[in-house]
N, C-alpha and C positions, 0 to 999 in steps of 0.2 A: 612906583610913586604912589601918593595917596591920593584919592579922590573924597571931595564931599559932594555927596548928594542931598538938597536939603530932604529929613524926613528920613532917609532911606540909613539903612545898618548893614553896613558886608559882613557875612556871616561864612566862617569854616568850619563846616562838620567831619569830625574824625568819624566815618560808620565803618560797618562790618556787615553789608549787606550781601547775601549770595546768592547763585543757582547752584545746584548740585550736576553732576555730570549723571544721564542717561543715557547709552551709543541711541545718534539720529535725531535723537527728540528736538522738538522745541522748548525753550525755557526762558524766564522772563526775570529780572531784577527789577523792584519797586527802586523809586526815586525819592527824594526830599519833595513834596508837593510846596504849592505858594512859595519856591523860592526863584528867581532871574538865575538861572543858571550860570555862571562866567568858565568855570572849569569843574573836571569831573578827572579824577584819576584811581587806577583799577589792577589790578591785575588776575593771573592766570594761574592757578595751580595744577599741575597734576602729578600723582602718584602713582610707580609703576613697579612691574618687575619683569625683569626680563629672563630667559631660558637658561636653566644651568649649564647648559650644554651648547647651544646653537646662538651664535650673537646676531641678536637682527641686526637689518639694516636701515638708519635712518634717513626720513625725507628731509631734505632743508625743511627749516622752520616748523619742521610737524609737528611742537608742540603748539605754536599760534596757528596753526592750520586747522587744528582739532574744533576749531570756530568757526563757525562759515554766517554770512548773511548779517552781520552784526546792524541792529538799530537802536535809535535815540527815537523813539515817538512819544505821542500824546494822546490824549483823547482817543485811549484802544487803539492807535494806527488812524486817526485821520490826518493828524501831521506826521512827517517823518523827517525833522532837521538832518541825521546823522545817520549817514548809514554808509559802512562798506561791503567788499565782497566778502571778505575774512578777515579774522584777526590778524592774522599775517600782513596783513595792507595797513590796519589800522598800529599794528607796533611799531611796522619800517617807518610810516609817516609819524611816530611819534616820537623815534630815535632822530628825527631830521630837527623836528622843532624843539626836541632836548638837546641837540647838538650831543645823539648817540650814550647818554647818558643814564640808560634803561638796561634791564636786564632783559635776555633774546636767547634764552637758553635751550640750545639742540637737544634732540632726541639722543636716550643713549645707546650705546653701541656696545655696552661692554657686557660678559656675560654671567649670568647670577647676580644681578644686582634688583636692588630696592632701594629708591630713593624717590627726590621729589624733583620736578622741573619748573621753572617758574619764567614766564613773560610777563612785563611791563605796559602798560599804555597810560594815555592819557586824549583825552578829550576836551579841544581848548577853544568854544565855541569866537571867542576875541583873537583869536591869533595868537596871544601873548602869556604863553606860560608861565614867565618869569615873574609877571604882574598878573594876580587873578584877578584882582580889582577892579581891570580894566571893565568896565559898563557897557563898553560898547558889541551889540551883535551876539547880545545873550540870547538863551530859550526862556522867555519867558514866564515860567510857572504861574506868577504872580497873577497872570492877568485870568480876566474874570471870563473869557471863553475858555479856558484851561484847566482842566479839571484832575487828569493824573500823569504823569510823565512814568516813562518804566523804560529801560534796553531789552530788548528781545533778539534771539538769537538764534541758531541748530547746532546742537553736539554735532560731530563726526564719529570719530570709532577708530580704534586701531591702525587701520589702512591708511589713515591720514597723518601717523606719526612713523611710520616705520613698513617699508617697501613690502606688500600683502598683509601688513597687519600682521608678520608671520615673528615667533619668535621673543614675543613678546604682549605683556596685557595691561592694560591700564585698571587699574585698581580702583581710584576714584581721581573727581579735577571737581575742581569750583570755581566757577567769575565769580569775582572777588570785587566789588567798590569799596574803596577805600577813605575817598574822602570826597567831597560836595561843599564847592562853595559857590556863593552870589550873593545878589542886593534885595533884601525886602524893603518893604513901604507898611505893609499894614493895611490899615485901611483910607490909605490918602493916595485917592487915586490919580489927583492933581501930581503929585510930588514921584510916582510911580512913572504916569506918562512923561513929563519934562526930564525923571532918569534915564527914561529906555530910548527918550525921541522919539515917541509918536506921534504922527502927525495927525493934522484935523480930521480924518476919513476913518481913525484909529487901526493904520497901519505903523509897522514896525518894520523894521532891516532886522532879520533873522539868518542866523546860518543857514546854509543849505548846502550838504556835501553829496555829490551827483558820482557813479562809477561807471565807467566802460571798460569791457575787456575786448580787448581785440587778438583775433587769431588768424596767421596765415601759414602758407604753404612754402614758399620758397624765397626766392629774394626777390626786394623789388628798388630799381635805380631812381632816382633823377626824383626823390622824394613819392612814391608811387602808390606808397601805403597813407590813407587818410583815416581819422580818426576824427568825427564831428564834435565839436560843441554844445553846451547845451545853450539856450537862448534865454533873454528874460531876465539875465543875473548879469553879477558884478563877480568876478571869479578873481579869485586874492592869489591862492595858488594851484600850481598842476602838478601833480605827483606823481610818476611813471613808473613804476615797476616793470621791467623789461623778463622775457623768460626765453630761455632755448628750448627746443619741439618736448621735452622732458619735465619740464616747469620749472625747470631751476631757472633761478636767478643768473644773467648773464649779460655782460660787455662786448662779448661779442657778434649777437645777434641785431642789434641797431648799430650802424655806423655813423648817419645824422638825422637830426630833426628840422623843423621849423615850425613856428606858428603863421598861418598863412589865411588871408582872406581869397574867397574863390575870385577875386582878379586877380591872383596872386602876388598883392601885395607882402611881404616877409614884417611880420611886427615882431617878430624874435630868429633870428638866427638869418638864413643858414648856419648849423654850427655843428661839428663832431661832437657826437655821442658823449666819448669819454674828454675830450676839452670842456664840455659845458657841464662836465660830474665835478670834473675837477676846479673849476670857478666857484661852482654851488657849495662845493664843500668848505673850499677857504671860505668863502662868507659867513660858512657855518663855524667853520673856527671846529673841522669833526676831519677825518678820515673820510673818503667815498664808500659807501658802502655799493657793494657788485650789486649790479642790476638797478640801481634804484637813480633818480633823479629828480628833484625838484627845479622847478622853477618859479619864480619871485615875480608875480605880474605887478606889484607896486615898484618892485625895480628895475621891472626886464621890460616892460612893453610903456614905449615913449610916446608911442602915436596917438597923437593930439584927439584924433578922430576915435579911440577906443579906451585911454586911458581916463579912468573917472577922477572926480577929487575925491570921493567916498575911496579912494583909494584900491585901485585894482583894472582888471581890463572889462569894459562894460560891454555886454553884448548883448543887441535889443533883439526884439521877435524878432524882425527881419534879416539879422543879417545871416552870414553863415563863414563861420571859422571853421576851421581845421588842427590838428596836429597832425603833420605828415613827415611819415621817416623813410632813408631809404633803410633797407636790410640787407642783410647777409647771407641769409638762412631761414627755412622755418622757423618760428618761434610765437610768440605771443608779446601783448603789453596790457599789463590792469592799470587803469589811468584814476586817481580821481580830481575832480574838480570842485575845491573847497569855496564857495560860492557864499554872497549874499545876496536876498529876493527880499524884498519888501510882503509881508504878509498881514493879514487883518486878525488882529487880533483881539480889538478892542470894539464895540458894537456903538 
């Protein structure tokens, strides 16, 4: 849909901004400065060759794995809106909100080859990819405590795309931004605040994407495994990636979840694992992808006492939530929780 902002211009930039791949290092992508961020889309290159003789063996996903610790800061890392554990987190959650319509290209297996592999993402600080325009629960740029925005990130290294690294070499990779859009104002700072919603004290509702990973030992019944909250925010959705004792991706190491308050109130579920994959996906109008699960707090959590009209499940300092599954097995879950917080940005 279109939006007018009086004063303000939505702006889409086609760029070609990169990092280069060094194994381990850290590396940084500059940003569009002075723009309201609304969406941000990107991708992954790498280039390889693999043994003429010996076919490695590839890890799921190890060419988004070759990414670890990805951020969206400002101001050098005093803000960090956006941040996951790896790329890998960040393209599953992007194939959910493209309804799977991303490239997620495996490591190859095959032997004597040279070729390229490439992943997908995007970064939709509004929820709504479909609509970049959307204004609402941008990064700011614009505003006048904000001075540079950049993604930051660590290479990994061979071992992260193919089982010991062995059998095969990466050649070169580059994060890749592709395109940057949002709303300027210019210098009408009247017409800037009334676009973002800033209120009198010159805060803002900014994204804030929060991660946990959780790791256990064996199985646990009767929902036994908990997974906290983070407090202070408005959390839109929760993202689960689930993994077996080996890190792959898997359906059958969670059997059910709930969202649970510690009087254990249930504000989502009880509900099977793979029942509530398969809900999420029709919604999504996609296939389930193994291991992975969304849930929808503007659609899934009704209760009066947690559900905000800013749209999402509100959870203050005080209280304390949970995600608690039972299991099956050893395994692990990298969870995140795409959030808004109210932030000062404006003096």
């Amino acid at each position: 849909m279109a939006y007018r902002l009086p004063n303000g211009k939505f702006k889409t930039t086609k760029v070609t901004t990169f990092a280069s791949y060094t194994a381990n290092q850290k590396a940084e992508v500059d940003l569009i400065t002075a723009r309201n961020i609304t969406f941000i889309k990107g991708h992954l290159r790498m280039n390889y060759t693999t043994d003429a003789a010996n076919a490695p063996t590839a890890i799921e996903d190890g060419v988004a794995k070759l990414v670890r610790n990805l951020q969206l800061q400002y101001n050098g890392g005093a803000g960090v809106p956006i941040q996951v554990l790896s790329l890998q987190q960040l393209v599953l959650y992007s194939k959910h909100l493209l309804n799977e319509r991303i490239r997620n290209d495996q490591p190859s297996e095959n032997v004597g080859e040279t070729g390229d592999a490439y992943v997908d993402f995007i970064i939709s600080p509004s929820l709504n990819p479909k609509d970049p325009q959307d204004p609402r629960y941008c990064i700011p740029g614009e505003a006048p405590t904000i001075n540079t925005m950049k993604i930051t990130f660590q290479w990994g290294n061979e071992a992260n795309v193919w089982d010991g690294g062995a059998n095969a070499q990466i050649n070169s990779a580059e994060l890749i931004i592709d395109e940057e859009a949002g709303w300027t104002f210019g210098p009408d700072i009247t017409a800037m605040k009334n676009g973002l919603g800033v209120d009198p004290e010159g805060n803002v509702f900014m994204p804030l994407w929060l991660t946990r990973s959780e790791q256990w030992t064996g199985a646990y019944a009767g929902l036994g495994l908990a997974i906290s909250f983070p407090t202070d925010v408005i959390v839109r959705k929760i993202f689960l990636v689930a993994k077996d004792n080996n890190g792959n991706r898997s359906d059958s190491v969670v059997s059910e979840l709930a969202v649970r308050t510690s009087d254990n109130d249930d504000l989502f579920g009880v509900v099977d694992w793979l029942e509530a994959q398969r809900v999420s996906a029709w919604r999504l109008d996609m296939d389930p992808i193994k291991g992975c699960l969304l849930i929808d707090c503007v659609e899934d959590i009704r209760d009066p006492a947690y559900a905000s009209k800013l749209a999402g499940l509100e959870v203050k300092k005080a209280d304390k939530l949970y995600v608690r599954f039972s299991t099956q097995a050893a395994g692990s879950c990298d969870v995140l929780f795409d959030c808004v917080r109210k932030v000062k940005v404006f003096e």
